[in-house]
PDB file of N, CA, C and O in Angstrom:
ATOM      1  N   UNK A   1      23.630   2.303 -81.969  1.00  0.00           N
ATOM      2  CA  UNK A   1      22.416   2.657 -82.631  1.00  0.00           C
ATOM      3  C   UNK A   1      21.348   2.778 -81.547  1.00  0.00           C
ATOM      4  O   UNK A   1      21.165   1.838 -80.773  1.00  0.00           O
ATOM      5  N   UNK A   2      20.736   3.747 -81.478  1.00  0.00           N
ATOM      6  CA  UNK A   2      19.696   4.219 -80.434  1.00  0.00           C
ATOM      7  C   UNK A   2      18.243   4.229 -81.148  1.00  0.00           C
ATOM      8  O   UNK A   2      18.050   5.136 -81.959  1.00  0.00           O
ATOM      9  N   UNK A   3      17.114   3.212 -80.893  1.00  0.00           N
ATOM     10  CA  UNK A   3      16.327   3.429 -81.371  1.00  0.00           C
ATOM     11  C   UNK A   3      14.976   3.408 -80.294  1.00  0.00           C
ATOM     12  O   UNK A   3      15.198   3.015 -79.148  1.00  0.00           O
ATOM     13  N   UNK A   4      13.408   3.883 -80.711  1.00  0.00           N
ATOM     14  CA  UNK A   4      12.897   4.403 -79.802  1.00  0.00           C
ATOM     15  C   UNK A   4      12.034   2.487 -79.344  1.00  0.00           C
ATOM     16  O   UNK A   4      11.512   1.987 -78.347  1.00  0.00           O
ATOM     17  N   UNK A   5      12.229   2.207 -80.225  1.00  0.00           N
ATOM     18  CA  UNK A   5      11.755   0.680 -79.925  1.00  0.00           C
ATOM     19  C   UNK A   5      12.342  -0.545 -80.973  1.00  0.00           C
ATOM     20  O   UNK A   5      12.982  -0.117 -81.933  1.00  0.00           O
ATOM     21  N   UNK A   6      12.188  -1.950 -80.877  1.00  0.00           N
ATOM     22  CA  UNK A   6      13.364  -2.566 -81.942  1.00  0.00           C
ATOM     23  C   UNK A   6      11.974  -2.491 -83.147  1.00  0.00           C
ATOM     24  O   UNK A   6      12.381  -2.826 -84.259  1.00  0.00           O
ATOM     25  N   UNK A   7      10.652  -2.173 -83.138  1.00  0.00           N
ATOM     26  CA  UNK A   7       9.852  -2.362 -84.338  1.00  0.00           C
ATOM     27  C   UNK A   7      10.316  -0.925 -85.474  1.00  0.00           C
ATOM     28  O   UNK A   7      10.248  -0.877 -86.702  1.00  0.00           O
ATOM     29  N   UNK A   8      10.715  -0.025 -84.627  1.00  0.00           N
ATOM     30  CA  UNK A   8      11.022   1.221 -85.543  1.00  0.00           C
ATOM     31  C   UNK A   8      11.984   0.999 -86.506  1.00  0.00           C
ATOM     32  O   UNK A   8      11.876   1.498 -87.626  1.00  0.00           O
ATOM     33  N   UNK A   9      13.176   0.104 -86.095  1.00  0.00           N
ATOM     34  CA  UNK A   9      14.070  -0.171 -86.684  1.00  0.00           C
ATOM     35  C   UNK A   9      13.950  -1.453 -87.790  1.00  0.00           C
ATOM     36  O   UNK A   9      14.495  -1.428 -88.894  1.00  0.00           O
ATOM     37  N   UNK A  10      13.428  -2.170 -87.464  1.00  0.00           N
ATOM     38  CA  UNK A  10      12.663  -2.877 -88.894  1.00  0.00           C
ATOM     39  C   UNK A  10      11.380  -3.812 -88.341  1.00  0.00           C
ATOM     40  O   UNK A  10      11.302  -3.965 -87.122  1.00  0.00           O
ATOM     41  N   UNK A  11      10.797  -4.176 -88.841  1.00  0.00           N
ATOM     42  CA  UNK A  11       9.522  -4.926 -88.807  1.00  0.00           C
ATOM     43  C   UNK A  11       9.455  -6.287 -89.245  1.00  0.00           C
ATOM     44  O   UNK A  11       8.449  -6.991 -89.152  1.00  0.00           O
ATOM     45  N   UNK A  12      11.097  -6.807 -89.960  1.00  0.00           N
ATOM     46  CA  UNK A  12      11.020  -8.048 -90.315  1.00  0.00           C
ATOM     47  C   UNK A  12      12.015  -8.758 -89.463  1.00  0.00           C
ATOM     48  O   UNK A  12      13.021  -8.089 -89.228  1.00  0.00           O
ATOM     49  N   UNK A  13      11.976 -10.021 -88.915  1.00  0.00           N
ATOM     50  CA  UNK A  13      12.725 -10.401 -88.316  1.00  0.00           C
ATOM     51  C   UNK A  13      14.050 -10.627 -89.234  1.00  0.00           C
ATOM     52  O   UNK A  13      15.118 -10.228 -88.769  1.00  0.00           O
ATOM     53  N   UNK A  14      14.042 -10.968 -89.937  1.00  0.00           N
ATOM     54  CA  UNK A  14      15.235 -11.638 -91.091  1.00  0.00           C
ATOM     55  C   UNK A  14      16.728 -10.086 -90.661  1.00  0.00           C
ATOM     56  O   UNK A  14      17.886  -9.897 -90.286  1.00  0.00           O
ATOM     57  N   UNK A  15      15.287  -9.334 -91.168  1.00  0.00           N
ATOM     58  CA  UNK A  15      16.391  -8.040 -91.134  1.00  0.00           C
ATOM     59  C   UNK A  15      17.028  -7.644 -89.884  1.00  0.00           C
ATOM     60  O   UNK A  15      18.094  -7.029 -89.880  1.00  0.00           O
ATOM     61  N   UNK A  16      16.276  -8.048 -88.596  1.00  0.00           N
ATOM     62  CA  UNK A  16      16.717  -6.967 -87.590  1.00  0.00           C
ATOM     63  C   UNK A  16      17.719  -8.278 -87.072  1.00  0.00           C
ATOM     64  O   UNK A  16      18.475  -7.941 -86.161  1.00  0.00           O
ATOM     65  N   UNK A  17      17.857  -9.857 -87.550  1.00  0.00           N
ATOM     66  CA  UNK A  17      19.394 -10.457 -87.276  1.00  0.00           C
ATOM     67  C   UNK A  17      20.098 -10.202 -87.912  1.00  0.00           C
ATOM     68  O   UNK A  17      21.156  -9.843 -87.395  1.00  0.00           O
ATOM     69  N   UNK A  18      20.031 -10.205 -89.180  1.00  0.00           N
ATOM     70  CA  UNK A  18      20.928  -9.561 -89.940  1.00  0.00           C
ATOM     71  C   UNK A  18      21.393  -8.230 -89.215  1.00  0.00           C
ATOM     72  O   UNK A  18      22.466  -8.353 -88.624  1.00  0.00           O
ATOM     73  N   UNK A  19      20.776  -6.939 -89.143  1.00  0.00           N
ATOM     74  CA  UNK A  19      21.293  -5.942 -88.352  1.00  0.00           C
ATOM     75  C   UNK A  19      22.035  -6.413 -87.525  1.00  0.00           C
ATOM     76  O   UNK A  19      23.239  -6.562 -87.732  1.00  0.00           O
ATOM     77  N   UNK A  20      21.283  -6.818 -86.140  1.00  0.00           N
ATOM     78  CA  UNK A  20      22.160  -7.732 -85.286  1.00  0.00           C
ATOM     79  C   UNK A  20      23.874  -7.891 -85.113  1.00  0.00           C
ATOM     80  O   UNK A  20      24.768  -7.539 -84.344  1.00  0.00           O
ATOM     81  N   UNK A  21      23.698  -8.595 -86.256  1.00  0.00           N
ATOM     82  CA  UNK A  21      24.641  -9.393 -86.809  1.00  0.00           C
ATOM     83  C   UNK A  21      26.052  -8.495 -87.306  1.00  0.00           C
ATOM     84  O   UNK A  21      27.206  -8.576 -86.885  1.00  0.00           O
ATOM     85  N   UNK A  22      25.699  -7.969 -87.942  1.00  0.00           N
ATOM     86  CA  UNK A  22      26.525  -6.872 -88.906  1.00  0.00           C
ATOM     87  C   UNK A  22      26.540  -5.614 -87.868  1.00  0.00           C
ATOM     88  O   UNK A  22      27.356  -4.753 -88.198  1.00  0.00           O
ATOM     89  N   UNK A  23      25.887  -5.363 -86.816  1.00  0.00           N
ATOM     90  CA  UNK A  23      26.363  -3.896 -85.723  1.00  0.00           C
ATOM     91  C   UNK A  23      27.221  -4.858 -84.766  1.00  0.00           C
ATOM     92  O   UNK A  23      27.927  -4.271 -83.946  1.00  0.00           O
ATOM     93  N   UNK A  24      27.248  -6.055 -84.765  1.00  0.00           N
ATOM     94  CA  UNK A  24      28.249  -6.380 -83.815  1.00  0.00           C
ATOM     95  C   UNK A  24      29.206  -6.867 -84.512  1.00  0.00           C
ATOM     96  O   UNK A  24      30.154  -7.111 -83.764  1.00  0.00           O
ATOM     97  N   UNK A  25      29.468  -7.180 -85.790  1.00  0.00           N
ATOM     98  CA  UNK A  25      30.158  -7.261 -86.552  1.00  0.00           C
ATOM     99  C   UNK A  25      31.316  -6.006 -86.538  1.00  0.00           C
ATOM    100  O   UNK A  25      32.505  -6.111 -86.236  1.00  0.00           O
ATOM    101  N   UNK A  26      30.576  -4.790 -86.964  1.00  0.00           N
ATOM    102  CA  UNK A  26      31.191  -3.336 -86.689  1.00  0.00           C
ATOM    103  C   UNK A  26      31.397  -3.243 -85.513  1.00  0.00           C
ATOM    104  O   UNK A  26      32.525  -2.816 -85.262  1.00  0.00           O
ATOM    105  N   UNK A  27      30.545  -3.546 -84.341  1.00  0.00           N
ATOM    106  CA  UNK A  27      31.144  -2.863 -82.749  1.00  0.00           C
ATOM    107  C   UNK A  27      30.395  -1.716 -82.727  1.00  0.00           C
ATOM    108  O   UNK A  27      30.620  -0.618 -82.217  1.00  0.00           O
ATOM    109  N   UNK A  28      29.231  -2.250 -83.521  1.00  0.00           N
ATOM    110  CA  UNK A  28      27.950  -1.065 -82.755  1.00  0.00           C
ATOM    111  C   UNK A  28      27.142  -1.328 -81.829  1.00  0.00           C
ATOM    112  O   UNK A  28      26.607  -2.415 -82.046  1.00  0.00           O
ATOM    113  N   UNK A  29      26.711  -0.734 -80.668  1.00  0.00           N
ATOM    114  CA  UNK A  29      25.654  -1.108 -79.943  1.00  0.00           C
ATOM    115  C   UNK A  29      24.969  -0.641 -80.186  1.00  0.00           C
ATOM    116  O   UNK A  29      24.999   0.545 -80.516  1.00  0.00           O
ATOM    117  N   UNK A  30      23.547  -1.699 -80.120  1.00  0.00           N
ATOM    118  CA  UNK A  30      21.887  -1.666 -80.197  1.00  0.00           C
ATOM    119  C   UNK A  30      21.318  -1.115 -79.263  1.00  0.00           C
ATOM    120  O   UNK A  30      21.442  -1.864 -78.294  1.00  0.00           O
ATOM    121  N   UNK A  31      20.633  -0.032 -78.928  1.00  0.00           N
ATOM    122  CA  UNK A  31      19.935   0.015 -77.453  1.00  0.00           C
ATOM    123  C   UNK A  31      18.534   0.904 -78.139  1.00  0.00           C
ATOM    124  O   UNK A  31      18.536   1.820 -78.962  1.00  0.00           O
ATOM    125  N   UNK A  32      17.197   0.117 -77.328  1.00  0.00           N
ATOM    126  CA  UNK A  32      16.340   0.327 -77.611  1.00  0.00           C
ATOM    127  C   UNK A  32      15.769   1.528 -75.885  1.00  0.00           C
ATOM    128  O   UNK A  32      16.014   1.305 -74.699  1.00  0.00           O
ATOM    129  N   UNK A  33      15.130   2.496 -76.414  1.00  0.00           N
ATOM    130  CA  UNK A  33      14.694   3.166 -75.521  1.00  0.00           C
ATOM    131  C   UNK A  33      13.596   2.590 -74.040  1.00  0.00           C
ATOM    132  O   UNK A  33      13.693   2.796 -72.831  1.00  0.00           O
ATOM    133  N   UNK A  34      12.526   1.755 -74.938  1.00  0.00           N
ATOM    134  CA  UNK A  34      11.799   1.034 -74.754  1.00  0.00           C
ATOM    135  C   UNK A  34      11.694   0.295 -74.139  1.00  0.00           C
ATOM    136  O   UNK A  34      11.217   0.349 -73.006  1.00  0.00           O
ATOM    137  N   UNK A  35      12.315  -1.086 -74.975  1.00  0.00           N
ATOM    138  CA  UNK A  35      12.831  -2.319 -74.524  1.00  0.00           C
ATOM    139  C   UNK A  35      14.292  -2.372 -74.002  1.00  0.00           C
ATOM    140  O   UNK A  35      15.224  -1.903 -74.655  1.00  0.00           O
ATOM    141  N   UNK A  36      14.487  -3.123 -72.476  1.00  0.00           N
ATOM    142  CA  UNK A  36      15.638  -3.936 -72.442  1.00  0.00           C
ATOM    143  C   UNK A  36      16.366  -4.785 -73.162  1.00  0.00           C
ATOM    144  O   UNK A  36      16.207  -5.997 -73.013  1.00  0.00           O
ATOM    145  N   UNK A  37      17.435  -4.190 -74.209  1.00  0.00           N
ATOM    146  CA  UNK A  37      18.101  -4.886 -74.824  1.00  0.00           C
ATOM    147  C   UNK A  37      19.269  -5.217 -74.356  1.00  0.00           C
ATOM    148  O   UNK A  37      19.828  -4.305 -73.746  1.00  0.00           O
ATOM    149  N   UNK A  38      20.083  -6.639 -74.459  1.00  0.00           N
ATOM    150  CA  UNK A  38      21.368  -6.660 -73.966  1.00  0.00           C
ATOM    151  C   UNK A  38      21.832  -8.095 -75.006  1.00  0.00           C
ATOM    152  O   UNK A  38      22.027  -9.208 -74.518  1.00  0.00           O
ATOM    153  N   UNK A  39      21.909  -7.896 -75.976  1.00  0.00           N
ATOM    154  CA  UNK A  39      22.704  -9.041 -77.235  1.00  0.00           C
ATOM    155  C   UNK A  39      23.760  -9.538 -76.569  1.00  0.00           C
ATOM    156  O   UNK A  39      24.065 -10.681 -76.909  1.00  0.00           O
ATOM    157  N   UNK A  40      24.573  -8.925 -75.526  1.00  0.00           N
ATOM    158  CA  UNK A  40      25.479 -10.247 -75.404  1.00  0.00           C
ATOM    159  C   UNK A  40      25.891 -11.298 -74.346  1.00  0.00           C
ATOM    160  O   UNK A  40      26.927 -11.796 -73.905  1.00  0.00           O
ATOM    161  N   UNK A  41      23.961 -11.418 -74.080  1.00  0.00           N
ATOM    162  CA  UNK A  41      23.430 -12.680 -73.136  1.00  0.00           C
ATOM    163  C   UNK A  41      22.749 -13.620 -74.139  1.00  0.00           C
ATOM    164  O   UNK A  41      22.328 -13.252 -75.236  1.00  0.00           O
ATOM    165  N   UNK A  42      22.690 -14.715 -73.715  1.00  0.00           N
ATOM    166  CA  UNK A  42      21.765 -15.776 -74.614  1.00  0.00           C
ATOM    167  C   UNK A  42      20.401 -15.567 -74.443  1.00  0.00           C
ATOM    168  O   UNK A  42      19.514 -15.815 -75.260  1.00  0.00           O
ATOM    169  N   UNK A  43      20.268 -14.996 -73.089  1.00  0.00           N
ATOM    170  CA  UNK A  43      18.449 -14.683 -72.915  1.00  0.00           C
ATOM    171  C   UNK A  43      18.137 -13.137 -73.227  1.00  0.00           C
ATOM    172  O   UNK A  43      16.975 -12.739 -73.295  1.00  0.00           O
ATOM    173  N   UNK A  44      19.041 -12.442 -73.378  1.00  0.00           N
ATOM    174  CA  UNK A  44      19.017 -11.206 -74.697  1.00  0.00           C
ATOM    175  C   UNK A  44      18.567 -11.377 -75.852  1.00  0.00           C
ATOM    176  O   UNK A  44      17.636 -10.830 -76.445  1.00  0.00           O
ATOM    177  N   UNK A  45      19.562 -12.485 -76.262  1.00  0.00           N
ATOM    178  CA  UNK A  45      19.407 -12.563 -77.664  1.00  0.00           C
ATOM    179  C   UNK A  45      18.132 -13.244 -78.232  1.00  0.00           C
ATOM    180  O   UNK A  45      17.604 -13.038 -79.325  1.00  0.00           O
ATOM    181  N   UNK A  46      17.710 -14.200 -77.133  1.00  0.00           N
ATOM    182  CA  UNK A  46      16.152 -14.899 -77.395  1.00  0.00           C
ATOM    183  C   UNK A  46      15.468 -13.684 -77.113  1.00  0.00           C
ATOM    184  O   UNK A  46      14.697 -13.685 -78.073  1.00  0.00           O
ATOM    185  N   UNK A  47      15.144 -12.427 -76.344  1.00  0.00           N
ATOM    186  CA  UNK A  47      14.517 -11.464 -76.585  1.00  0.00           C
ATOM    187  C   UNK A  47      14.136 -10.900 -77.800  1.00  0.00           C
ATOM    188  O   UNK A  47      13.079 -10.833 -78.428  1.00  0.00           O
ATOM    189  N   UNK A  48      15.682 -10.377 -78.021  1.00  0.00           N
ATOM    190  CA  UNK A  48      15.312  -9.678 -79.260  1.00  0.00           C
ATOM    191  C   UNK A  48      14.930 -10.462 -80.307  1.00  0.00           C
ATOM    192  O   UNK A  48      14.278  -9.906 -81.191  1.00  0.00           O
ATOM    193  N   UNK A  49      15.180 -11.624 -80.420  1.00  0.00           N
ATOM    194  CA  UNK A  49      14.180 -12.847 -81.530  1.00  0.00           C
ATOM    195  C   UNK A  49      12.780 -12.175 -81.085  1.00  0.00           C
ATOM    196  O   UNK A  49      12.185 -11.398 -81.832  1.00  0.00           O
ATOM    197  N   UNK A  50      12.218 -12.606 -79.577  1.00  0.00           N
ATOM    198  CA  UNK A  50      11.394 -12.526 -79.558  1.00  0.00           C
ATOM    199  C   UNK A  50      10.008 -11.321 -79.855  1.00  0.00           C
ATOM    200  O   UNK A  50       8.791 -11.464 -79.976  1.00  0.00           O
ATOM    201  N   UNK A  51      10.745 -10.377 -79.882  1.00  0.00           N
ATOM    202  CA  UNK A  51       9.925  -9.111 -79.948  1.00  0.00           C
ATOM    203  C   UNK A  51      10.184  -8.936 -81.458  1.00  0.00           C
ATOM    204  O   UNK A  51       9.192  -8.462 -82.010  1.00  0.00           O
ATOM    205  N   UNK A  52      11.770  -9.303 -82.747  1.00  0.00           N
ATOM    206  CA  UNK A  52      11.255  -9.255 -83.566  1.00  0.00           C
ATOM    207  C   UNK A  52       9.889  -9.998 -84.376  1.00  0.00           C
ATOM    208  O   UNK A  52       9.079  -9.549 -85.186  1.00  0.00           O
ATOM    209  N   UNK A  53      10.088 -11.555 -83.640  1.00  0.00           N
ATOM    210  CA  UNK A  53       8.987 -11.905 -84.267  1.00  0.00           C
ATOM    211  C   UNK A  53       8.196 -11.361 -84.170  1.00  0.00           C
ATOM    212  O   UNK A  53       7.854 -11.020 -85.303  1.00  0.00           O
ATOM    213  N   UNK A  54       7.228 -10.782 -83.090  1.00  0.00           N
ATOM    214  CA  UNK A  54       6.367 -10.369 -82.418  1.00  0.00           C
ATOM    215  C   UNK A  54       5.885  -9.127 -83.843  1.00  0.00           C
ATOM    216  O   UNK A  54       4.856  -9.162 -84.517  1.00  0.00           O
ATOM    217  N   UNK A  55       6.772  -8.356 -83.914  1.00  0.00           N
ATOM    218  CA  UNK A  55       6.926  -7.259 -84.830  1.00  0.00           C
ATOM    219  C   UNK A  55       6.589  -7.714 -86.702  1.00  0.00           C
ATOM    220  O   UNK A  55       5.952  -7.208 -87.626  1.00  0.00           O
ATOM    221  N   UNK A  56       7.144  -8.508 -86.569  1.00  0.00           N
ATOM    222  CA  UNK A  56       6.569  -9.029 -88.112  1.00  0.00           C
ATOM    223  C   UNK A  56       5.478  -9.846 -88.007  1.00  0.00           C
ATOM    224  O   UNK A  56       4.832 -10.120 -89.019  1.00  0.00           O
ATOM    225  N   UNK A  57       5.117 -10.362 -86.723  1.00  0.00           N
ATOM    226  CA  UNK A  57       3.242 -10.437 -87.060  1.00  0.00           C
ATOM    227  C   UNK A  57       2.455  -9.473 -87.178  1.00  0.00           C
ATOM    228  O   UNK A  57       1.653  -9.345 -88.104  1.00  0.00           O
ATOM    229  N   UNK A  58       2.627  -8.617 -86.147  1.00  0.00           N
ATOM    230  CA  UNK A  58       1.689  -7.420 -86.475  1.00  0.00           C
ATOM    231  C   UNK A  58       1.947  -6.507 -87.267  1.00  0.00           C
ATOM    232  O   UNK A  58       1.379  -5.433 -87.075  1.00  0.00           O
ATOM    233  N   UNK A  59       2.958  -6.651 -88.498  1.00  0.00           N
ATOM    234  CA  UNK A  59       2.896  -6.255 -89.526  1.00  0.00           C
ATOM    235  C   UNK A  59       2.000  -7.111 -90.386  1.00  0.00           C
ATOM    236  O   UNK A  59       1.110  -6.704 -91.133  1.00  0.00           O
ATOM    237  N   UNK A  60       2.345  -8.277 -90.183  1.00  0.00           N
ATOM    238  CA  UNK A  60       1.186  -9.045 -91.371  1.00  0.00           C
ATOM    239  C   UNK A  60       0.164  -8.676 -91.119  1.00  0.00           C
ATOM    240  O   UNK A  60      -0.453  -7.983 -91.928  1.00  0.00           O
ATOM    241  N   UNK A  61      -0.308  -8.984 -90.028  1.00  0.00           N
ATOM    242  CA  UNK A  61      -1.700  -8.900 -89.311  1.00  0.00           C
ATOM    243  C   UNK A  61      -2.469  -7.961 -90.334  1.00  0.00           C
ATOM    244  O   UNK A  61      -3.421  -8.168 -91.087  1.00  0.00           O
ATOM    245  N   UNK A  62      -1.416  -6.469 -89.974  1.00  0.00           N
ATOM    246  CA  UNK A  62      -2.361  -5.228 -90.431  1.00  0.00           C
ATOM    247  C   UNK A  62      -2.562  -5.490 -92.126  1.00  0.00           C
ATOM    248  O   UNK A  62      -3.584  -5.138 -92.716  1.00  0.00           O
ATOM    249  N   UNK A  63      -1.363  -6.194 -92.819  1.00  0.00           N
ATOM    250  CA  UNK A  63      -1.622  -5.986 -94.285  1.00  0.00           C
ATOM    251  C   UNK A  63      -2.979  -7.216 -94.516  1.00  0.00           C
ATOM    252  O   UNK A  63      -3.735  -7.401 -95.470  1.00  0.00           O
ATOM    253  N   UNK A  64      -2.866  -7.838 -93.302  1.00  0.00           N
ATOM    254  CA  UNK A  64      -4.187  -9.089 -93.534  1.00  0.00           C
ATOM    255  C   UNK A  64      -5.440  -8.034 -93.441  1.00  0.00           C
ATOM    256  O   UNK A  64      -6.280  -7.879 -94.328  1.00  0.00           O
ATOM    257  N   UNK A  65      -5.401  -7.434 -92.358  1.00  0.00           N
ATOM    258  CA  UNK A  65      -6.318  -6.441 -91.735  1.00  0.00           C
ATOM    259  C   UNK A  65      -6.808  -5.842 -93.231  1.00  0.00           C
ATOM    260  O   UNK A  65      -7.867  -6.041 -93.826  1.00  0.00           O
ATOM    261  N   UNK A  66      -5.841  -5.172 -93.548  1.00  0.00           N
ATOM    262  CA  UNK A  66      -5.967  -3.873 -95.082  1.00  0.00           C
ATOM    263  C   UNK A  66      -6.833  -5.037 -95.572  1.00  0.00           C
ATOM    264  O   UNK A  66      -8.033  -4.930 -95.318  1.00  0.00           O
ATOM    265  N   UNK A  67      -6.583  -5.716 -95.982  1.00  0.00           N
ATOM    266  CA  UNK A  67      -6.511  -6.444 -97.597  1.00  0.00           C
ATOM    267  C   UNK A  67      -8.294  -7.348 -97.036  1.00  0.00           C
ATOM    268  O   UNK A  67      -9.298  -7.435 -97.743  1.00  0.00           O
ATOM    269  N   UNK A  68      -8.175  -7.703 -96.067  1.00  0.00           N
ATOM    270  CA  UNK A  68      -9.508  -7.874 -96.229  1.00  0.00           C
ATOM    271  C   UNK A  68     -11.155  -6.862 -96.167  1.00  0.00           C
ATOM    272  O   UNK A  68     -12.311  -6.998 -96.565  1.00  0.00           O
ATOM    273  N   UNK A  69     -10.268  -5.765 -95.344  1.00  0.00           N
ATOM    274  CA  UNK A  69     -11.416  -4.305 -95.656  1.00  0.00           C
ATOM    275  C   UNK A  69     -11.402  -3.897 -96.886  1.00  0.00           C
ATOM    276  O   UNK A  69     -12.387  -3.252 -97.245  1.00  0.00           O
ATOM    277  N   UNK A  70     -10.618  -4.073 -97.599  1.00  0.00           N
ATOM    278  CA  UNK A  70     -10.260  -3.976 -99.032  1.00  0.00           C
ATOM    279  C   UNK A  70     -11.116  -4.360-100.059  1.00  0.00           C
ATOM    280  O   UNK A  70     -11.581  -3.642-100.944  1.00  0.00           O
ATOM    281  N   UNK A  71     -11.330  -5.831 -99.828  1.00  0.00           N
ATOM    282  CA  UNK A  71     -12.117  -6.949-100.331  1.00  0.00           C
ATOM    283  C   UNK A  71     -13.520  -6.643 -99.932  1.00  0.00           C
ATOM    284  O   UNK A  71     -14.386  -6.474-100.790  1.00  0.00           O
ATOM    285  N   UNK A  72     -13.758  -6.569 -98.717  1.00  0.00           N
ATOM    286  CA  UNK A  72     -15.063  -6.177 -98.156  1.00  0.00           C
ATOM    287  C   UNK A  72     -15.771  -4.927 -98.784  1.00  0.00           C
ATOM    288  O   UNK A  72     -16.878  -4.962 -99.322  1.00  0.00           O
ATOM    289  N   UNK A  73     -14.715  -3.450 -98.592  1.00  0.00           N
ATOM    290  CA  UNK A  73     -15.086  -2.600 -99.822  1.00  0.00           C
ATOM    291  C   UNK A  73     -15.477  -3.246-101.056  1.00  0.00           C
ATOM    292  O   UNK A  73     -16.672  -3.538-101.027  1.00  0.00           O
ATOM    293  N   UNK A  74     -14.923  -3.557-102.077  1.00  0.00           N
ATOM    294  CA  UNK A  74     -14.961  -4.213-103.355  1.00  0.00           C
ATOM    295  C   UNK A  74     -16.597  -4.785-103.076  1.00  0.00           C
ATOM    296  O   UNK A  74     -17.599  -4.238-103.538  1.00  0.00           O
ATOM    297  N   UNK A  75     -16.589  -5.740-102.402  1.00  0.00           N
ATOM    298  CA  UNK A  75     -17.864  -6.622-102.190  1.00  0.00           C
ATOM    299  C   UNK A  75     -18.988  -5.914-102.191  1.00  0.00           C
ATOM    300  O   UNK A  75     -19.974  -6.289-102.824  1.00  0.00           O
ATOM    301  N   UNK A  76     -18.952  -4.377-101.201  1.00  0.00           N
ATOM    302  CA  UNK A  76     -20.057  -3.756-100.655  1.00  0.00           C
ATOM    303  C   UNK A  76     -20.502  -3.041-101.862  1.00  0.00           C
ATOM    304  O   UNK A  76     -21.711  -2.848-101.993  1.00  0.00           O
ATOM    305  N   UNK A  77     -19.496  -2.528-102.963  1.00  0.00           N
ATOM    306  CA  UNK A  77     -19.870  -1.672-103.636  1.00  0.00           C
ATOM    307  C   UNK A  77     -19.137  -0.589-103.649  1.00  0.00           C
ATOM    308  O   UNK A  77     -19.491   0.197-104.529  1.00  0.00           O
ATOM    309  N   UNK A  78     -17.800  -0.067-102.689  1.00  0.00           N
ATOM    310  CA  UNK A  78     -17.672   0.849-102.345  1.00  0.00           C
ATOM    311  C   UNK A  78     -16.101   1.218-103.279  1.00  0.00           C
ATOM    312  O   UNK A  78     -15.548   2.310-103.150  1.00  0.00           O
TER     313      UNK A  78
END
């Protein structure tokens, strides 16, 4: 699986071990354009933890982001 970064490919961590999990399950390889990926090191695999987490904060972030311009609209009148 060739992707252009590991956030394109999902944004939640849960999912992208699961992926993980199940392409090496099949005997697919992961390779990110981007990022240095290599799953079958232990300091790989803490990578790709790490950048998924990374990836599902700044997904929250932004729906925190939305939701309080949101509110702020509402407030202003708008």
């Amino acid at each position: 699986m060739l992707v252009w970064r590991l956030d394109r490919l999902s944004r939640n961590l849960g999912d992208l071990i699961l992926l993980a999990d199940r392409f090496g399950e099949l005997g697919i390889g992961l390779h990110s354009i981007s990022e240095n990926l290599d799953l079958s090191s232990a300091s790989g695999r803490m990578f790709y933890h790490v950048l998924g987490t990374f990836a599902q904060y700044f997904r929250e972030q932004l729906a925190e982001n939305v939701r309080m311009g949101n509110e702020r609209a509402v407030r202003d009148g708008k």
